[in-house]
C-alpha positions as a printed NumPy array, in Angstrom:
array([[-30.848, -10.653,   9.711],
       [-27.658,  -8.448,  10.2  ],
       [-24.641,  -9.532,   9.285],
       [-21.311, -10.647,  10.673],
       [-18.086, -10.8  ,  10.351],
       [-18.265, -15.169,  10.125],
       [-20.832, -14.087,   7.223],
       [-18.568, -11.272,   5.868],
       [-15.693, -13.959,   6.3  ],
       [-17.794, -17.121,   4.494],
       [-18.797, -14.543,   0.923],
       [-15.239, -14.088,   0.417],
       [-14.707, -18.12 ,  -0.147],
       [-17.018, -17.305,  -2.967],
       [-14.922, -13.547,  -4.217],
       [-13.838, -14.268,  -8.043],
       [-10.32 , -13.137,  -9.11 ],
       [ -9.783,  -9.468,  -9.622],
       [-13.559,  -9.582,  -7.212],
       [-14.558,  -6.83 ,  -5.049],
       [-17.096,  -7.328,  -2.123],
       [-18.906,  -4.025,  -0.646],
       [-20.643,  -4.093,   2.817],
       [-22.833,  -0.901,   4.336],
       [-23.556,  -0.277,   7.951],
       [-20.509,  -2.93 ,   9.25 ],
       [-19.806,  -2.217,  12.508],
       [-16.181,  -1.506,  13.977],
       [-16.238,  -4.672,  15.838],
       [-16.885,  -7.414,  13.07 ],
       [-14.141,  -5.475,  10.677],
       [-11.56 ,  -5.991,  13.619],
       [-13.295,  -9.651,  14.028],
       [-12.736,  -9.929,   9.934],
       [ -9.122,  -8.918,   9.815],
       [ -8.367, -11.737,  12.382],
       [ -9.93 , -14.356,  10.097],
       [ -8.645, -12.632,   6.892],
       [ -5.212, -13.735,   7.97 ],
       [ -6.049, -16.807,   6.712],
       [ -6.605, -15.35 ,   3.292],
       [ -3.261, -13.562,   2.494],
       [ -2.786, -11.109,  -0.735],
       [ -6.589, -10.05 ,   0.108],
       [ -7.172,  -6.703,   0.652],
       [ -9.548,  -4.858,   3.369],
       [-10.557,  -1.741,   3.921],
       [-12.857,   0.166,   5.91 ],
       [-14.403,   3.975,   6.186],
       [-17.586,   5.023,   8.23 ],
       [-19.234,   1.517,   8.003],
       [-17.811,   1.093,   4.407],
       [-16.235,  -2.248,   4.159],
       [-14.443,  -3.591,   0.629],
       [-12.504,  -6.891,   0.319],
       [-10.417,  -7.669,  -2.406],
       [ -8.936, -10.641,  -3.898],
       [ -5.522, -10.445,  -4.923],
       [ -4.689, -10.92 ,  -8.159],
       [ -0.703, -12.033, -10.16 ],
       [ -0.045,  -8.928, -11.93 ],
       [ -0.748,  -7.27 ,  -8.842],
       [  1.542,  -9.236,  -7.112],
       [  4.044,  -8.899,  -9.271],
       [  4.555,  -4.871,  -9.532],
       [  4.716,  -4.613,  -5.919],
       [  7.376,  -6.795,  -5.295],
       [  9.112,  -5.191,  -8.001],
       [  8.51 ,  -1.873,  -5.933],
       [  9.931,  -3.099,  -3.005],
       [ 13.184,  -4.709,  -4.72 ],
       [ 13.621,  -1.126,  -6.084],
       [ 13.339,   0.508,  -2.949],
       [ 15.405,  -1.729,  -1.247],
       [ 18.524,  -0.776,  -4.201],
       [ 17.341,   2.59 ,  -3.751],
       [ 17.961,   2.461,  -0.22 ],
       [ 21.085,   0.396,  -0.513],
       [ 22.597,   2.9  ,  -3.116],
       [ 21.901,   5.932,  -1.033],
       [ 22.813,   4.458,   2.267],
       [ 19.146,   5.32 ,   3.431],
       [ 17.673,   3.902,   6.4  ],
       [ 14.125,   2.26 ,   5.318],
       [ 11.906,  -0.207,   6.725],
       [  9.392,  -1.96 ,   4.681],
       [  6.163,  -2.412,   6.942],
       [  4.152,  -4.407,   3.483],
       [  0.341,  -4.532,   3.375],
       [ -0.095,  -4.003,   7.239],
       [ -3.716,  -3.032,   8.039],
       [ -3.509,   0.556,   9.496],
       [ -6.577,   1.506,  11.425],
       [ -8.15 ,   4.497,  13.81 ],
       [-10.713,   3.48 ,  16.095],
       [-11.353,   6.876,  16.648],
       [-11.603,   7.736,  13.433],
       [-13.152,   4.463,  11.892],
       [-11.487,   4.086,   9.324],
       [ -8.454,   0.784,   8.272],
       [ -6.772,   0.631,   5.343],
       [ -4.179,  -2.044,   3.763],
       [ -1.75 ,  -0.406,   1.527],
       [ -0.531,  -3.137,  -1.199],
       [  3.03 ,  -2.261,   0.502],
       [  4.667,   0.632,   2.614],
       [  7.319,   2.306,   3.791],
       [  8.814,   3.973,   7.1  ],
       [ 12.11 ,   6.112,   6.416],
       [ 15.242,   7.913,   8.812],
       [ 13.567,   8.243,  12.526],
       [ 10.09 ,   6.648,  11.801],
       [ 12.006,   3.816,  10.71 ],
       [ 13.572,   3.655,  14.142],
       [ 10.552,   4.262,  15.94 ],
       [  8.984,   1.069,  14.712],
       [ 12.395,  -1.371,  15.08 ],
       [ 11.079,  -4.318,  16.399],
       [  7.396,  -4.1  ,  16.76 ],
       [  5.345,  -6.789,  16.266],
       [  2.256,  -4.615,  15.726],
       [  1.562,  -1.268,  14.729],
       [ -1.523,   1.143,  16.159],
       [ -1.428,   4.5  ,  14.299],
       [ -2.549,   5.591,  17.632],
       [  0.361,   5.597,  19.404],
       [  2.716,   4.916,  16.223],
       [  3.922,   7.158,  13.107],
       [  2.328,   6.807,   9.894],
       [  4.367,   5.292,   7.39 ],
       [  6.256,   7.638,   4.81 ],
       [  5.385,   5.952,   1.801],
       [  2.262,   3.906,   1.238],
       [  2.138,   2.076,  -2.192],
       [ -1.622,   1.22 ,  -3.804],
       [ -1.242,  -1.122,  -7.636],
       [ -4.56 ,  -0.133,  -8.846],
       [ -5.816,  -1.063, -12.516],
       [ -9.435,  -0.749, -11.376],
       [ -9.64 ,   2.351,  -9.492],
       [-10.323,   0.832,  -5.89 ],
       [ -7.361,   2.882,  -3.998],
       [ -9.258,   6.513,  -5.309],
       [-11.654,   5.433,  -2.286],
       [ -8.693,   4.978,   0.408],
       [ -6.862,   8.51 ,  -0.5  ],
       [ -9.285,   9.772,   1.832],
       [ -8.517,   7.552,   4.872],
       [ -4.47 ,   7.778,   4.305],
       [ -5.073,  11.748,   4.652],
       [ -6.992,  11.57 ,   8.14 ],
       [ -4.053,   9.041,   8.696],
       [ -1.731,  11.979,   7.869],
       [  0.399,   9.653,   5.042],
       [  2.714,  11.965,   3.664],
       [  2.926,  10.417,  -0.064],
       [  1.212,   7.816,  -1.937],
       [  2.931,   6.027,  -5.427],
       [ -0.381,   4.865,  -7.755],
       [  0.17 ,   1.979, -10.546],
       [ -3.299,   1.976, -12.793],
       [ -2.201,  -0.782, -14.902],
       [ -0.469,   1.495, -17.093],
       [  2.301,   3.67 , -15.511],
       [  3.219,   5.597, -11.851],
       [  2.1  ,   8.921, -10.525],
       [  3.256,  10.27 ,  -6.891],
       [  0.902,  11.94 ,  -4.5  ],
       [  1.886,  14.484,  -1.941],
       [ -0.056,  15.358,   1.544],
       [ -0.724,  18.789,   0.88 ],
       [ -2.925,  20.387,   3.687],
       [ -5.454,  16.944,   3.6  ],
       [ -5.16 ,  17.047,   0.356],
       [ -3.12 ,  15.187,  -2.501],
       [ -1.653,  16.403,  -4.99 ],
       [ -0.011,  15.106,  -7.92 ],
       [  4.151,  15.459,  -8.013],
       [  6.423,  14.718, -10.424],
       [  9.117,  13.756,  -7.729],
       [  9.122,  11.9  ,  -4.364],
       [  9.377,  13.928,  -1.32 ],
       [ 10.416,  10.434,   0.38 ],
       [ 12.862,   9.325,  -1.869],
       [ 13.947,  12.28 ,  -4.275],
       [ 15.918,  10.78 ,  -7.099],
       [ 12.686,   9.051,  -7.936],
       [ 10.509,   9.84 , -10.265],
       [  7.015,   8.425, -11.739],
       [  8.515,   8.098, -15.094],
       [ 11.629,   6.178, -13.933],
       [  9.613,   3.683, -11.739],
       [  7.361,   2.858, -15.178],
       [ 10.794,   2.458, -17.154],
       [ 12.076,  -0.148, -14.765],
       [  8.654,  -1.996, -14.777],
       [  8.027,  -2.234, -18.525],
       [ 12.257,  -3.255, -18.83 ],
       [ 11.152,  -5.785, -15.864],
       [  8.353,  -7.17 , -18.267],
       [ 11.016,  -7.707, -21.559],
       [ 14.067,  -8.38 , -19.635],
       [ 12.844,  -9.788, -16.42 ],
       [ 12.877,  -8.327, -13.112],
       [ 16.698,  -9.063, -12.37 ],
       [ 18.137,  -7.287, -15.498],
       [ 15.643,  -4.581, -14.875],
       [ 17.157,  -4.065, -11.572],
       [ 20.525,  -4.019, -12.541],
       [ 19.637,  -1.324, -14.908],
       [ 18.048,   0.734, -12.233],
       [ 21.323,   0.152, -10.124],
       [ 23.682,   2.037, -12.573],
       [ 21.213,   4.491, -12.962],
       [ 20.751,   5.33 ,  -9.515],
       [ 24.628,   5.23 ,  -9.007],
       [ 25.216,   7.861, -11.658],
       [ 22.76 ,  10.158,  -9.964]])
């Protein structure tokens, strides 16, 4: 019997911590069926290419470095007077293209960020990519979605394996690996690890206010 997205749905009741469940041959339909019934399952993750679907549980150390990344982002944009929306884990998908993708958490910057003021939903067929997509990965998962945020034309990834940050640049459908942001310059890979392992001593609120005076003196 073929599967659908109710049976897609009922395996992930059953997805250990840090578990990833692969599906073949899924059509377009039950993954856009799946998402609505996901929402009941926040912090998972879902993504699909070419019949490919993955699900993801979420896991606490996960959790924790992106909302570190966002609080630093936010000072970042606070310090620099930059105008940056955070659009989270939002599922971005292409019919078209078949292919969705759920970033652990995102960004839209300047006149994208404008563009999406107010939208309750975003479809990257009509709408901008965002600037900034952001993938905490200590088991090599978000290798497989590089290939989806290119066709999506996402100008720069930030990777976290576990161990420390490295920046990825669009570059002709391609990414390649930068030692600065193209997004948010003053940033680096390096400094982003420093404020994560001073988050992990000092906690995340001293780590911050380090970052602050940094950033200032820049």
């Amino acid at each position: 019997m073929i599967a659908v997205a109710e049976d897609y749905f009922e395996t992930v009741e059953h997805l250990a911590d840090k578990g990833t469940l692969v599906f073949h041959d899924v059509a377009w339909d039950d993954y856009e069926d799946l998402l609505v019934k996901m929402e009941s399952k926040p912090g998972h993750r879902v993504y699909y290419n070419d019949g490919v679907l993955k699900i993801m549980s979420p896991r606490y150390d996960h959790e924790k470095v992106k909302d570190l990344v966002f609080s630093i982002v936010r000072v970042y944009a606070d310090e620099l007077d930059l105008f940056v929306e955070s659009a989270g884990s939002t599922t971005y998908r292409r019919r078209k293209k078949t292919k969705g993708a759920e970033p652990d958490t995102s960004f839209y910057l300047g006149d994208k960020a404008r563009k999406i003021l107010g939208k309750a939903t975003l479809d990257l067929e009509i709408d901008p990519p965002p600037d900034v997509v952001v993938e905490i990965d200590s088991t090599n998962e978000s290798w497989d979605k590089f290939e989806i945020y290119a066709v999506f034309n996402v100008p720069e990834i930030w990777r976290f394996d576990g161990r420390r940050f490295a920046f990825y640049e669009l570059v002709q459908k391609r990414y390649e690996e930068r030692q600065t942001s193209f997004g948010f310059p003053l940033l680096t890979p390096q400094l982003l690890t420093d404020v994560l392992e001073q988050s992990q001593t000092n906690g995340q609120t001293a780590a911050l206010k380090t970052f602050r005076r940094q950033i200032a003196k820049l």
